[in-house]
VOTORDO-880332 format. One record per residue: residue in three letters; x, y, z of N, C-alpha, C, O in turn; residue number from 1. Coordinates in steps of 0.001 Angstrom, whole numbers, m for minus. Layout:
<rs>
<resn=ALA	n_u=X	n_v=Y	n_w=Z	ca_u=X	ca_v=Y	ca_w=Z	c_u=X	c_v=Y	c_w=Z	o_u=X	o_v=Y	o_w=Z	resi=NUM>
...
</rs>
This chain:
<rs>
<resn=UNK	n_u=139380	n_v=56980	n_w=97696	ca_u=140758	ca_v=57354	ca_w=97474	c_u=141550	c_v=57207	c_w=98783	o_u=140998	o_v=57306	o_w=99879	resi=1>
<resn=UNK	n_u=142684	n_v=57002	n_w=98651	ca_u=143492	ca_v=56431	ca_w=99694	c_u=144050	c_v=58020	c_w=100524	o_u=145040	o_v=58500	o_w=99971	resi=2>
<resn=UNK	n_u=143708	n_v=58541	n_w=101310	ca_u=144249	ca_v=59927	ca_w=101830	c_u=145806	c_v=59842	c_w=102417	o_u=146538	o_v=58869	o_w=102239	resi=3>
<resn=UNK	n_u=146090	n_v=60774	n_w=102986	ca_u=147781	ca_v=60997	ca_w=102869	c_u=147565	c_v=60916	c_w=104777	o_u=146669	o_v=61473	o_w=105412	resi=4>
<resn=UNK	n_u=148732	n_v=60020	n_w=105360	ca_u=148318	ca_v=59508	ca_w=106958	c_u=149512	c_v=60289	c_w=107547	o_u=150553	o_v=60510	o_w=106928	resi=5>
<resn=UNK	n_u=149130	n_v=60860	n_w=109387	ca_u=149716	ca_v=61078	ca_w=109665	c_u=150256	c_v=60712	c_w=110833	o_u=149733	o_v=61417	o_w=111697	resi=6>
<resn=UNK	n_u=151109	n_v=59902	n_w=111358	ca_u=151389	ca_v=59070	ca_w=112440	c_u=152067	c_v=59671	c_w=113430	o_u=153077	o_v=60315	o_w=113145	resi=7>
<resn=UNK	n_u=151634	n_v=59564	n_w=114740	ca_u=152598	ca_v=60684	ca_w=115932	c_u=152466	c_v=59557	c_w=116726	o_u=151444	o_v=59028	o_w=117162	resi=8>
<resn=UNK	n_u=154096	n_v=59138	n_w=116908	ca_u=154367	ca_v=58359	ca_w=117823	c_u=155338	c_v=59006	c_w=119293	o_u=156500	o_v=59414	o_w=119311	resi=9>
<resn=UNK	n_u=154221	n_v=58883	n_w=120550	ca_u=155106	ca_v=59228	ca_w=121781	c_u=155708	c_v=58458	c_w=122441	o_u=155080	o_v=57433	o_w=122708	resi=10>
<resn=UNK	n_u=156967	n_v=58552	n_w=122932	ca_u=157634	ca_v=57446	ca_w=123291	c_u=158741	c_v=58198	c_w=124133	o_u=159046	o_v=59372	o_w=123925	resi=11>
<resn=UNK	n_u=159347	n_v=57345	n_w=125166	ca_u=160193	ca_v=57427	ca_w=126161	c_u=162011	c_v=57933	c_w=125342	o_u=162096	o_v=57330	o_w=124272	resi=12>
<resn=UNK	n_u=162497	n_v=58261	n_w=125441	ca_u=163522	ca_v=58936	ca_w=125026	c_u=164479	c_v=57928	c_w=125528	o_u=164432	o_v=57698	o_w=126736	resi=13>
<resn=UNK	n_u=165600	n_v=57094	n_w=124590	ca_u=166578	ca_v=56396	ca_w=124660	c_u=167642	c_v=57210	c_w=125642	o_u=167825	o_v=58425	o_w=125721	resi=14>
<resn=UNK	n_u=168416	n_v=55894	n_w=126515	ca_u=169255	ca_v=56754	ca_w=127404	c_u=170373	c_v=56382	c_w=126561	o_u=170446	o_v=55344	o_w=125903	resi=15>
<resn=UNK	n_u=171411	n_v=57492	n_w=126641	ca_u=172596	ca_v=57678	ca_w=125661	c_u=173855	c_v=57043	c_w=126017	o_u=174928	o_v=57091	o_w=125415	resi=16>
<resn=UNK	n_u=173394	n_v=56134	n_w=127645	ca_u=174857	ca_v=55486	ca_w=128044	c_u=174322	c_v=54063	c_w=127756	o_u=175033	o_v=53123	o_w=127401	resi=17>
<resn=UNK	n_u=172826	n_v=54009	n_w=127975	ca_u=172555	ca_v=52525	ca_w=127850	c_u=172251	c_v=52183	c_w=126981	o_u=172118	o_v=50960	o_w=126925	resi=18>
<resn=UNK	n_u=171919	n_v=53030	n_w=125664	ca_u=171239	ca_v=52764	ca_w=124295	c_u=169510	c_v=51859	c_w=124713	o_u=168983	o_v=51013	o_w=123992	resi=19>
<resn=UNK	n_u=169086	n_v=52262	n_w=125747	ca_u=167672	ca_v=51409	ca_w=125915	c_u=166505	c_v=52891	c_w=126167	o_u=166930	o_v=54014	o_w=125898	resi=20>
<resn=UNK	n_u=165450	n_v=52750	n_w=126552	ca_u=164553	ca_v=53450	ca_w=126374	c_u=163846	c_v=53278	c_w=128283	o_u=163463	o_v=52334	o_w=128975	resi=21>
<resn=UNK	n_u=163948	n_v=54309	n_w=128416	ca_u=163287	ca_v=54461	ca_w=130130	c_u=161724	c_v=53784	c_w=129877	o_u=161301	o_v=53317	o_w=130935	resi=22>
<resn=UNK	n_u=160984	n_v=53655	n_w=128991	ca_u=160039	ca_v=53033	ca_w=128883	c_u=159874	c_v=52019	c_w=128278	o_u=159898	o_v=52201	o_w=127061	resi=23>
<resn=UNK	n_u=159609	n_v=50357	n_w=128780	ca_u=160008	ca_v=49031	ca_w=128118	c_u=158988	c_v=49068	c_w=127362	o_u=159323	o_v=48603	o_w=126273	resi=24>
<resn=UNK	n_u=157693	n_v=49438	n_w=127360	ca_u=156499	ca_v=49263	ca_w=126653	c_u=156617	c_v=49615	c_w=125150	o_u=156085	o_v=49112	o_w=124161	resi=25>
<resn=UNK	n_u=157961	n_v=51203	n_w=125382	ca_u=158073	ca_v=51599	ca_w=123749	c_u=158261	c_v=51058	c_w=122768	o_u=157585	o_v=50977	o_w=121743	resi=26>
<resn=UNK	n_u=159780	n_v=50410	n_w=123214	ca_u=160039	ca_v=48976	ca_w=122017	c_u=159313	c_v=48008	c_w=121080	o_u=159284	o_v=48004	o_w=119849	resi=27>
<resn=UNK	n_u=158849	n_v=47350	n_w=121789	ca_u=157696	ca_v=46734	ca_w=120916	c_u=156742	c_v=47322	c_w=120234	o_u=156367	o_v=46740	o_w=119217	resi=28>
<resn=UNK	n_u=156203	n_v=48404	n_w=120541	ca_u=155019	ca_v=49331	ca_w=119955	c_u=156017	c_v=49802	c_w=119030	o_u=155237	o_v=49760	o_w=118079	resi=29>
<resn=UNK	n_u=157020	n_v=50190	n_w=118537	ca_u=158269	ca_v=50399	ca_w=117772	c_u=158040	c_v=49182	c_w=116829	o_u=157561	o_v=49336	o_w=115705	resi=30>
<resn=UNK	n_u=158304	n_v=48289	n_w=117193	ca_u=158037	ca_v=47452	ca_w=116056	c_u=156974	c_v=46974	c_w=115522	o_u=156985	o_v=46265	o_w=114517	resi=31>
<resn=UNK	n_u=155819	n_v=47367	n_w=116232	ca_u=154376	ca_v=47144	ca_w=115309	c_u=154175	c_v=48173	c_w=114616	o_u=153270	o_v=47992	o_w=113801	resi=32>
<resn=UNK	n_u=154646	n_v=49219	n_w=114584	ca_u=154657	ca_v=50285	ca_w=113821	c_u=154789	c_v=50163	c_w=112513	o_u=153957	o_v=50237	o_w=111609	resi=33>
<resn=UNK	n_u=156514	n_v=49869	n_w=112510	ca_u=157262	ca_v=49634	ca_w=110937	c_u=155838	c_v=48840	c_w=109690	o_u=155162	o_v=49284	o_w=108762	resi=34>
<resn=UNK	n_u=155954	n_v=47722	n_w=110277	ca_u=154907	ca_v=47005	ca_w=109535	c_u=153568	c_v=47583	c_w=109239	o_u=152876	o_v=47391	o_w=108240	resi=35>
<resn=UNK	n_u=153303	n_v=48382	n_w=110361	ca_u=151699	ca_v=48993	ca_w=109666	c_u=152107	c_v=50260	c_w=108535	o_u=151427	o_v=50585	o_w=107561	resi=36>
<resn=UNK	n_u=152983	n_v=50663	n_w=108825	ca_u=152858	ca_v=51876	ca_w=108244	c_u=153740	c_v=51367	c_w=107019	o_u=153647	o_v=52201	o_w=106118	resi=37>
<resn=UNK	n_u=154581	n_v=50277	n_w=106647	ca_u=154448	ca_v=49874	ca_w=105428	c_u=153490	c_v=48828	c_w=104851	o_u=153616	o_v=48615	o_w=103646	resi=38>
<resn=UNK	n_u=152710	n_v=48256	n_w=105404	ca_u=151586	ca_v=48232	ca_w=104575	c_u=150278	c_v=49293	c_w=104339	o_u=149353	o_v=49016	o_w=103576	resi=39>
<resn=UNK	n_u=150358	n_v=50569	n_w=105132	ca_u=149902	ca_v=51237	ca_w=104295	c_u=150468	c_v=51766	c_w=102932	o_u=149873	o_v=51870	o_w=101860	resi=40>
<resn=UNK	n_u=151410	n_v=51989	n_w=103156	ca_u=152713	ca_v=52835	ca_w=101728	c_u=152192	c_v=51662	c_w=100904	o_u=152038	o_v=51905	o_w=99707	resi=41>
<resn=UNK	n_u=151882	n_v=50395	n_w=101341	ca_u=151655	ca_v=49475	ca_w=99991	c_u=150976	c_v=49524	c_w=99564	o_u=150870	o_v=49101	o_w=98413	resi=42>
<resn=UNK	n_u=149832	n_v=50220	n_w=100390	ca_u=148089	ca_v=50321	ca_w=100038	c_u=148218	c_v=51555	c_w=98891	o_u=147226	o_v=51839	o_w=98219	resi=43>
<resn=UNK	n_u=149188	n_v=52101	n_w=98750	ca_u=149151	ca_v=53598	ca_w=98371	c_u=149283	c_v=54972	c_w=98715	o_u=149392	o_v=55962	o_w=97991	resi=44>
<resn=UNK	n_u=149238	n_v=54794	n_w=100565	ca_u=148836	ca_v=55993	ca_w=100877	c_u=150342	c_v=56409	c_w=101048	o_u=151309	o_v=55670	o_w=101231	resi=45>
<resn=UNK	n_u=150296	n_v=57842	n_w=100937	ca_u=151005	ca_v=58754	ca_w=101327	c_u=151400	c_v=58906	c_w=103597	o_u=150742	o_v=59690	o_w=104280	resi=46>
<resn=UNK	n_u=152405	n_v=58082	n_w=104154	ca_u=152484	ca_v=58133	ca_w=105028	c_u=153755	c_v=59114	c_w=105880	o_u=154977	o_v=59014	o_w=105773	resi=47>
<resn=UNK	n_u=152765	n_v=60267	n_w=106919	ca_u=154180	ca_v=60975	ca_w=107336	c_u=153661	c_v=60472	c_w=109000	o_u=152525	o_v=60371	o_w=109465	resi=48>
<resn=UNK	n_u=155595	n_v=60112	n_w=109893	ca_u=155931	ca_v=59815	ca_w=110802	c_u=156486	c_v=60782	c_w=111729	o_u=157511	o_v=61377	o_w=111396	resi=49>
<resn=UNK	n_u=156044	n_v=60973	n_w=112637	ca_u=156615	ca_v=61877	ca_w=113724	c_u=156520	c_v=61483	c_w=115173	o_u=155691	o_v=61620	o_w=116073	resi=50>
<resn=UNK	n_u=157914	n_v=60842	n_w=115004	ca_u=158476	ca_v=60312	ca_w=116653	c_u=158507	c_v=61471	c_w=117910	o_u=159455	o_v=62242	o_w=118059	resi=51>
<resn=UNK	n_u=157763	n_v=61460	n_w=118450	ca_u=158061	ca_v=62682	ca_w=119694	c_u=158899	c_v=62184	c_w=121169	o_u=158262	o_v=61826	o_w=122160	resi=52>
<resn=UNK	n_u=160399	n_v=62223	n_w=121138	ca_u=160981	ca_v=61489	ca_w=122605	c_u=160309	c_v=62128	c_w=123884	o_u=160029	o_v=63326	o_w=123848	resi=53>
<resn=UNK	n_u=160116	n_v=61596	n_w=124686	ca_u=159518	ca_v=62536	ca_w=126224	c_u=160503	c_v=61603	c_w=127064	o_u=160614	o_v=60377	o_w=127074	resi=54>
<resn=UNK	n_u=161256	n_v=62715	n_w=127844	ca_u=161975	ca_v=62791	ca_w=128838	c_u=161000	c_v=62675	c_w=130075	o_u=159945	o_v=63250	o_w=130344	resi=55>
<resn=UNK	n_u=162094	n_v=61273	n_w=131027	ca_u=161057	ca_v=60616	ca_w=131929	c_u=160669	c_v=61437	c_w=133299	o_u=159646	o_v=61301	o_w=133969	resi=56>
<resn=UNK	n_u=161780	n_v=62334	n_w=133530	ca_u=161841	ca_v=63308	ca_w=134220	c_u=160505	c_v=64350	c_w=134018	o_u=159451	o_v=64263	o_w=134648	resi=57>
<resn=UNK	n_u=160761	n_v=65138	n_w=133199	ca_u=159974	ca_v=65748	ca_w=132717	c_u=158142	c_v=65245	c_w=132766	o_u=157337	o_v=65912	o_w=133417	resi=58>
<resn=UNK	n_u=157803	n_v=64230	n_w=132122	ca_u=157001	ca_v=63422	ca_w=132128	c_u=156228	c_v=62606	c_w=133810	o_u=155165	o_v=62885	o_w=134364	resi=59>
<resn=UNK	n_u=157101	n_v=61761	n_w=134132	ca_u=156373	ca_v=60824	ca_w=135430	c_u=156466	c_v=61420	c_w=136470	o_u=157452	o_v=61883	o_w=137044	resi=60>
<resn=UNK	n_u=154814	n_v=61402	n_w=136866	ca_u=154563	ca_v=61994	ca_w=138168	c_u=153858	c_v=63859	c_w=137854	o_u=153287	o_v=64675	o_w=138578	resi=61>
<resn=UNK	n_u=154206	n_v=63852	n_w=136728	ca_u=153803	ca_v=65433	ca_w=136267	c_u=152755	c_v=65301	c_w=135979	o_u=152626	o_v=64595	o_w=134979	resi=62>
<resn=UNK	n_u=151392	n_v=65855	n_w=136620	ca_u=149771	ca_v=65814	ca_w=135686	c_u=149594	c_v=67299	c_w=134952	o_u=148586	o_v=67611	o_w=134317	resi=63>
<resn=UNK	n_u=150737	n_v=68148	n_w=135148	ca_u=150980	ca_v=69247	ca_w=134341	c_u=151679	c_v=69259	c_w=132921	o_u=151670	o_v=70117	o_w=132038	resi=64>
<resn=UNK	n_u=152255	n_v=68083	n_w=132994	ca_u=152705	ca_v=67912	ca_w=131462	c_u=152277	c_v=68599	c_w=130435	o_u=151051	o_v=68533	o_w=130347	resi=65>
<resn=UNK	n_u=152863	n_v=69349	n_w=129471	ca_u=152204	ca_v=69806	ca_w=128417	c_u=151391	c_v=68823	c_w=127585	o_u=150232	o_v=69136	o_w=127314	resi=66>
<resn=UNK	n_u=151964	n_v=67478	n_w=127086	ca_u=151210	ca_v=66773	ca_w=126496	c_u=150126	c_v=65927	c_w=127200	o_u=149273	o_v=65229	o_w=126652	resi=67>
<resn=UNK	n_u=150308	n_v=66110	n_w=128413	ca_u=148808	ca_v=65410	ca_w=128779	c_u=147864	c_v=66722	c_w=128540	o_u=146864	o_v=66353	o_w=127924	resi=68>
<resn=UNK	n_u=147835	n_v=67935	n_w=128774	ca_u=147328	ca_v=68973	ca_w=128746	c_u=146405	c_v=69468	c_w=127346	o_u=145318	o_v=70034	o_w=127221	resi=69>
<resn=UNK	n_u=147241	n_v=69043	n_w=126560	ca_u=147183	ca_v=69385	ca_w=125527	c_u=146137	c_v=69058	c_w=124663	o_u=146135	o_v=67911	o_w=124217	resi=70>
<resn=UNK	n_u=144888	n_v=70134	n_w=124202	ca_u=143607	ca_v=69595	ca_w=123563	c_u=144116	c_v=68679	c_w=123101	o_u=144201	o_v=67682	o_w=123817	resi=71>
<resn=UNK	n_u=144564	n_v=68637	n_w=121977	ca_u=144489	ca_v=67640	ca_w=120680	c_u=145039	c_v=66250	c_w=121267	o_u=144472	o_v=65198	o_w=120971	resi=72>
<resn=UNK	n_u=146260	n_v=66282	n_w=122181	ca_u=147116	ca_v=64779	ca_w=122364	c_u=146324	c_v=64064	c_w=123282	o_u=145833	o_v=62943	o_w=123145	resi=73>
<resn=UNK	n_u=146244	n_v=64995	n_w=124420	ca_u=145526	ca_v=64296	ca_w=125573	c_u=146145	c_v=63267	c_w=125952	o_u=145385	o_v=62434	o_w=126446	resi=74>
<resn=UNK	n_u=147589	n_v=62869	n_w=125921	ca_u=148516	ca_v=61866	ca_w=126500	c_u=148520	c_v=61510	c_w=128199	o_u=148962	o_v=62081	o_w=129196	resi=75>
<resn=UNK	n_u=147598	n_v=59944	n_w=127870	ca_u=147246	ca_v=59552	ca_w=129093	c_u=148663	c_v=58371	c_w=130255	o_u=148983	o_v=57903	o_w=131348	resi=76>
<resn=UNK	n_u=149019	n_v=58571	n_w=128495	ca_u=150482	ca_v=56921	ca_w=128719	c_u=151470	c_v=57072	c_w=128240	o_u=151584	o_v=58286	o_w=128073	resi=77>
<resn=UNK	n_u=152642	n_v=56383	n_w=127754	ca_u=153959	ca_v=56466	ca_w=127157	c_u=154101	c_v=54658	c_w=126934	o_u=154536	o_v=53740	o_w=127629	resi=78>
<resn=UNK	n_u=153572	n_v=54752	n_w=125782	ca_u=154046	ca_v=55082	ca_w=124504	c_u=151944	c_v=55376	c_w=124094	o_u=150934	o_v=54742	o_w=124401	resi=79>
<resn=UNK	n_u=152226	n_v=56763	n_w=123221	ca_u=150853	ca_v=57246	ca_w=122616	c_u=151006	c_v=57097	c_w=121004	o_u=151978	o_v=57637	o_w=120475	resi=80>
<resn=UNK	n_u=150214	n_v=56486	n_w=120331	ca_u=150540	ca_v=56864	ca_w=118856	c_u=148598	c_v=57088	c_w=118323	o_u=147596	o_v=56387	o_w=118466	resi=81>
<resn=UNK	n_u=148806	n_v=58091	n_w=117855	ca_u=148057	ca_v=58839	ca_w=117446	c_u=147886	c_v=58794	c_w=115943	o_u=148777	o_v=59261	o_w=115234	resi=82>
<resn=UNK	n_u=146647	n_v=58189	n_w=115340	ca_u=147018	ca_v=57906	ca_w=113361	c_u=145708	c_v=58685	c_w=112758	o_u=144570	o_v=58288	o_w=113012	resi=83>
<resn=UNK	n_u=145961	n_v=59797	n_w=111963	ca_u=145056	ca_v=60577	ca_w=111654	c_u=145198	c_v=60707	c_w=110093	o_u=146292	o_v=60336	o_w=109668	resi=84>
<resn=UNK	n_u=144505	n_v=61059	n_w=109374	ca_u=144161	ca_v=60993	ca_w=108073	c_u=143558	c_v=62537	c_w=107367	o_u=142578	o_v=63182	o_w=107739	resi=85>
<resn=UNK	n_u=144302	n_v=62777	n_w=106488	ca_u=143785	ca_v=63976	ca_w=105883	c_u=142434	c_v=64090	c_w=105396	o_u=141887	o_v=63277	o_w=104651	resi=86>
<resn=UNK	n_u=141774	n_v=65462	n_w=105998	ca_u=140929	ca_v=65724	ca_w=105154	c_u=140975	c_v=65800	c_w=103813	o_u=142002	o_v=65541	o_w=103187	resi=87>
<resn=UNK	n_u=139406	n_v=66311	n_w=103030	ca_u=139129	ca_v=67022	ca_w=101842	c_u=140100	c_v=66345	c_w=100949	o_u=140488	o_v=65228	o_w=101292	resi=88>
<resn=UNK	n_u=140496	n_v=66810	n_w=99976	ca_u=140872	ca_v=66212	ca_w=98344	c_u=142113	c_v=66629	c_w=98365	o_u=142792	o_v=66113	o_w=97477	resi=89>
<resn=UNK	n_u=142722	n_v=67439	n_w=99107	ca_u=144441	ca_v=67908	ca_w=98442	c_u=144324	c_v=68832	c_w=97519	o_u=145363	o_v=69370	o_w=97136	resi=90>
<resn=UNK	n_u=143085	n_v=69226	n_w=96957	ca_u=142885	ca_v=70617	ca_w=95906	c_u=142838	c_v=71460	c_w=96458	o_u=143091	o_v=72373	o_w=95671	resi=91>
<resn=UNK	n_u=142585	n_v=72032	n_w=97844	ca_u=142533	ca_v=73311	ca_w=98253	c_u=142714	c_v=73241	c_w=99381	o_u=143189	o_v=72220	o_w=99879	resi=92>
<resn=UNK	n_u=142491	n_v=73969	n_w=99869	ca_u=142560	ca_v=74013	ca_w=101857	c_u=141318	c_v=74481	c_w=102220	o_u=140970	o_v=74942	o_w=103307	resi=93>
<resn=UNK	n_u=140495	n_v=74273	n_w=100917	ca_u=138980	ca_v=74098	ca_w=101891	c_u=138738	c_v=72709	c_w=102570	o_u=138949	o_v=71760	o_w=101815	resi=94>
<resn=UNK	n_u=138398	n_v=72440	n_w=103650	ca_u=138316	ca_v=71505	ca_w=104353	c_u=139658	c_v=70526	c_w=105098	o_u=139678	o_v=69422	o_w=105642	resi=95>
<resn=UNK	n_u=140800	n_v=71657	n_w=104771	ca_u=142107	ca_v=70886	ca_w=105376	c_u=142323	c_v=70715	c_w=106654	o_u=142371	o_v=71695	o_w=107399	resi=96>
<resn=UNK	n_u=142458	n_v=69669	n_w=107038	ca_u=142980	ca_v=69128	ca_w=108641	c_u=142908	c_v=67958	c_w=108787	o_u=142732	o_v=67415	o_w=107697	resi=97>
<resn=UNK	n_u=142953	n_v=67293	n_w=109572	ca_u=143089	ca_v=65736	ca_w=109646	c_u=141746	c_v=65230	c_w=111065	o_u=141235	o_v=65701	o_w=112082	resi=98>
<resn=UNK	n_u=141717	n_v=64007	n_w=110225	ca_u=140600	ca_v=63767	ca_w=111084	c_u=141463	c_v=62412	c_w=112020	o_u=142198	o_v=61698	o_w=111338	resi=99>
<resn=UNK	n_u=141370	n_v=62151	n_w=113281	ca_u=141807	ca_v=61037	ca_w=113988	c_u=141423	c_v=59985	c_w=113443	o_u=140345	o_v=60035	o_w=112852	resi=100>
<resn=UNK	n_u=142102	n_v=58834	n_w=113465	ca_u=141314	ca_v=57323	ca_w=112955	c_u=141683	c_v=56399	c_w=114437	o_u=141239	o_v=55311	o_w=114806	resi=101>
<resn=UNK	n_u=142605	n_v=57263	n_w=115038	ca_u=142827	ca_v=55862	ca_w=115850	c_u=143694	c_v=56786	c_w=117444	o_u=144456	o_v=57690	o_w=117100	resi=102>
<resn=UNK	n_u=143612	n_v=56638	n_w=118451	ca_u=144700	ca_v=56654	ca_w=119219	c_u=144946	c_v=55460	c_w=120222	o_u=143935	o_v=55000	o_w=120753	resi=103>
<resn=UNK	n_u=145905	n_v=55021	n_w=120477	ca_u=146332	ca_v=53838	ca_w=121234	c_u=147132	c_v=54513	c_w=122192	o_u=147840	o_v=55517	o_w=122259	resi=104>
<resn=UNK	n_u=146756	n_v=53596	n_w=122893	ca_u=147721	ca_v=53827	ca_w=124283	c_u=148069	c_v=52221	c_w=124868	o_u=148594	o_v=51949	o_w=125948	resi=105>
<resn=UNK	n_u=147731	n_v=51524	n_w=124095	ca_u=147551	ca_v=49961	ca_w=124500	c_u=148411	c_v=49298	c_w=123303	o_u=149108	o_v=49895	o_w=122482	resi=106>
<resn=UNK	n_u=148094	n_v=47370	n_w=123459	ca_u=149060	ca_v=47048	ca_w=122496	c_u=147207	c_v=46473	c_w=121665	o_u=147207	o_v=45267	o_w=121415	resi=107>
<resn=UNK	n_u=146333	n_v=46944	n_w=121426	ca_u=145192	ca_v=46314	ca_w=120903	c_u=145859	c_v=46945	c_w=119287	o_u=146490	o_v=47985	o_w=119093	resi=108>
<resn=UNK	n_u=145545	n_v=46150	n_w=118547	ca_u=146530	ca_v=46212	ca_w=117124	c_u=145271	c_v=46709	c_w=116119	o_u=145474	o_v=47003	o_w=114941	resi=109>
<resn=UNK	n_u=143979	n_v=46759	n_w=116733	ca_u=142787	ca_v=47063	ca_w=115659	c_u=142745	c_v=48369	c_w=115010	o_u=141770	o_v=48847	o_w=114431	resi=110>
<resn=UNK	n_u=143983	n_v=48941	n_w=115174	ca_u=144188	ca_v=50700	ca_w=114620	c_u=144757	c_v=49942	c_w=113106	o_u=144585	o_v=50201	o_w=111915	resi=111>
<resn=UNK	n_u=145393	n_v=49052	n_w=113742	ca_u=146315	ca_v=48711	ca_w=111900	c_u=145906	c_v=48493	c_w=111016	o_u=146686	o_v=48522	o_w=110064	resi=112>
<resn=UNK	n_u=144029	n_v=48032	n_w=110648	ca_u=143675	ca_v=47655	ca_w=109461	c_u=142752	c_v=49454	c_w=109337	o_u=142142	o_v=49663	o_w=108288	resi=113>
<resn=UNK	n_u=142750	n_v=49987	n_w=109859	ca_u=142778	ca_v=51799	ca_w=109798	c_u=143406	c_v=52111	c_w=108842	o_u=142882	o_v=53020	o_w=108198	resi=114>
<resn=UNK	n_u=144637	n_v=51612	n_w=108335	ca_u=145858	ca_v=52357	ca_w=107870	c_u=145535	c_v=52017	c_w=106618	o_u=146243	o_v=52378	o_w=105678	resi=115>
</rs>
């Protein structure tokens, strides 16, 4: 059965005078996205997206960062996308949480047939 996906994309926060993104790497990883995550929706699955902006300030040069810190993210780079997949059946919340299928920090595209 096709499980319900959950995509966390980290990425550099657009500047509001230049309309561009303090991180050039984001963009493109932006657009390999769209396409995977509609050919999963084609596959069937149930796909939820969650863009997280990180301010560059905040972020470069900080090894205190919350999200590098952070059990679960462990954000080594900018742009991070993280693709995880529901547990168990959707009948109960015995066994609910998501299991990782993939994290990238690179442009290696072998997360996309994951989806």
């Amino acid at each position: 059965t096709n499980k319900d996906l959950f995509v966390m994309f980290f990425t550099g926060v657009i500047n509001e005078k230049t309309g561009k993104s303090w991180c050039p790497d984001c963009v493109p990883m932006k657009g390999l996205l769209t396409p995977a995550i509609d050919a999963a929706k084609a596959k069937g699955r149930k796909v939820y997206f969650l863009q997280v902006g990180i301010e560059r300030t905040a972020y470069l040069r900080n090894p205190d960062f919350c999200l590098r810190k952070h059990p679960f993210v462990e954000m080594n780079s900018i742009p991070t996308v993280i693709v995880c997949e529901a547990k168990g059946d959707g009948k109960d919340d015995e066994g609910a949480g998501l299991n990782v299928l993939s994290k990238m920090e690179n442009f290696n595209d072998e997360w996309v047939a994951k989806l």
